[in-house]
C-alpha angles and dihedrals in degrees: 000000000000123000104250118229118214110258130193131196127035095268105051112109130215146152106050129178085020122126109280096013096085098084100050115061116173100038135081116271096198147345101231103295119045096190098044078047086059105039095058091058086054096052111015123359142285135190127220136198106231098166097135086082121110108241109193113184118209119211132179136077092267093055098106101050089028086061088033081066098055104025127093086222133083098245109142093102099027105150111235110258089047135112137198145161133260160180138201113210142202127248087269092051094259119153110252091161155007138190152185111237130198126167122203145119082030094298139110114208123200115192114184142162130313113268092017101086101092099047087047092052092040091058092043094050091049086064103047087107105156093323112129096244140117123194121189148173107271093163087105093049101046140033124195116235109188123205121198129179137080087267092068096111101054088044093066108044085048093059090046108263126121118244115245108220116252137291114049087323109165126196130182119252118226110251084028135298133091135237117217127189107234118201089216165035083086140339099323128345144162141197119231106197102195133168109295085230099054089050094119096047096054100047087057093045080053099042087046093051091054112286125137120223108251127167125220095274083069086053094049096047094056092039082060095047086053096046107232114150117222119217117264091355094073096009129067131196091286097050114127119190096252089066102054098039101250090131112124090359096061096002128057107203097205108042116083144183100089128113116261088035100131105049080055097056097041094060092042095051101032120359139055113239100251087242145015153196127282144151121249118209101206121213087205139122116239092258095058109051118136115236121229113273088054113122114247100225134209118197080338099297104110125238120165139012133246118242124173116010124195149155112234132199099250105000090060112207111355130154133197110245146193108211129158121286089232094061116100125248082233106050121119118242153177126218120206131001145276113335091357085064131137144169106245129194130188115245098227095211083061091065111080107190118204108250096192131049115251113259090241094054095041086051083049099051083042084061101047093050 
């Protein structure tokens, strides 16, 4: 692995071509030392420049049912001062995008992933109609800081901001922004969207108050441990919500009018999503990691992709993966290919097995007998 170099300042970049750097250009990998990074955000707390998002702001009376219509959430009544998650689905129920919500100051803000921004609010702005609403760009107004760790709390009142309650509180920032209580990527966080031009300042204000300096590799690496899948990173074009755990957090099961509904709702009711999440332990040197894309093989045939790879403080090279739902927690297999290949095993606390049948099932089975 390559030797880090100690970095300053939000906007400095570094690591790249290391293992969980690959997906965030523009932003900073790491600040000299990756595990203590981690670490920090297992045991203290760290901030992260995570600027390169896409931050969309939604305006008007009607911005709270118009979203309800094309959201995967139930947000029609979401109380001001509160967050959520979110997708937006094709017409098959496969994930085109997902997003990060928070309402307040009369405001929703959708933050989403780099590179994604202008199809998203192309789409949004497609179905204005006649509702009062007014989506627009804020990616220039406003840059989102992330602090992980179980002293977040303490972080932030002691850099002056009050503490929205958890989960997913948000709360305005004075001079703009917002601040917003995240359930992951560890054991608390929270994003601090502040102006884009006081981004300096406020990475000091957060470093002063307690928080150590991590790059995004750190970020990844907990994110992994957590299991939360990042889009196109650890989905492909075939990924439907069921089989990367974004149901209830992204995806409200009785609510209904959005596009991609029904697929939901079939597989909830009556079907198994054909894969599913879990979390790969590699027997691998750090040369010699597989990237996501590469195909998870079992006896050569190949049966799942690899997402988000990353080396973690304790846990040492894991990935997020999709496999089949018909491969056995405990298969061997190999991630990645020729000389990007690794023995992987499933880490069996990753695989949640559904105790109950499924209401539809059960009404089906109710039919037949």
């Amino acid at each position: 692995m390559t030797e880090p170099t100690e970095q300053t300042g939000p906007a400095e970049n570094a690591g790249a071509g290391l293992p969980g750097a690959e997906s965030d250009p523009g932003v900073a990998a790491h600040r000299g030392d990756p595990f203590a990074e981690q670490r920090a955000m297992a045991r203290t707390a760290a901030v992260v420049d995570r600027g390169n998002r896409g931050v969309i702001a939604v305006t008007g009376e009607d911005r709270l049912s118009w979203l309800h219509l094309l959201l995967t959430q139930h947000v029609s009544e979401l109380p001001a001062d509160i967050g959520t998650e979110a997708l937006v689905l094709d017409i098959n129920g496969r994930v085109l995008h997902h997003m990060v919500v928070a309402h307040t100051a009369e405001t929703v803000y959708l933050d989403t992933e780099p590179g994604d921004l202008a199809e998203l609010l192309d789409y949004l702005r497609k179905m204005v109609f006649w509702s009062k609403v007014e989506p627009r760009d804020a990616t220039g107004e406003l840059a989102v800081l992330s602090v992980v760790g179980p002293e977040t709390p303490t972080v932030l009142a002691a850099a002056g901001v009050d503490v929205p309650k958890r989960p997913h509180g948000a709360l305005a920032l004075p001079g703009g922004g917002l601040v917003r209580r995240m359930a992951w990527p560890g054991i608390d966080a929270a994003d601090v969207l502040v102006p884009r031009s006081d981004l300096d300042a406020w990475w000091q204000r957060l470093t002063d108050a307690g928080a150590r300096p991590a790059g995004t590799m750190a970020f990844e690496a907990m994110r992994v441990e957590a299991l939360r899948p990042r889009l196109h990173v650890d989905t492909d074009d075939r990924t439907i919500p069921h089989e990367v755990g974004w149901i209830g957090s992204a995806v409200h099961l009785t609510k209904g009018c959005y596009r991609g509904q029904e697929t939901v709702a079939r597989v909830a009711n009556i079907g198994r999503p054909p894969r599913r999440l879990v979390l790969l332990h590699l027997d691998s040197g750090d040369d010699s990691l597989p990237v996501p894309g590469d195909p998870v093989l079992l006896d050569g045939r190949a049966v799942g992709r690899v997402g988000t790879m990353a080396l973690h403080h304790e846990l040492g090279p894991v990935a997020l993966a999709l496999v089949k739902r018909s491969v056995a927690v405990d298969a061997q297999l190999v991630a990645g290919t020729d000389d990007r290949a690794a023995p992987a095993a499933i880490d069996p606390s990753s695989v949640v097995e559904a105790d109950d049948p499924q209401r539809g099932r059960l009404a089906q089975q109710s039919l037949r007998s």
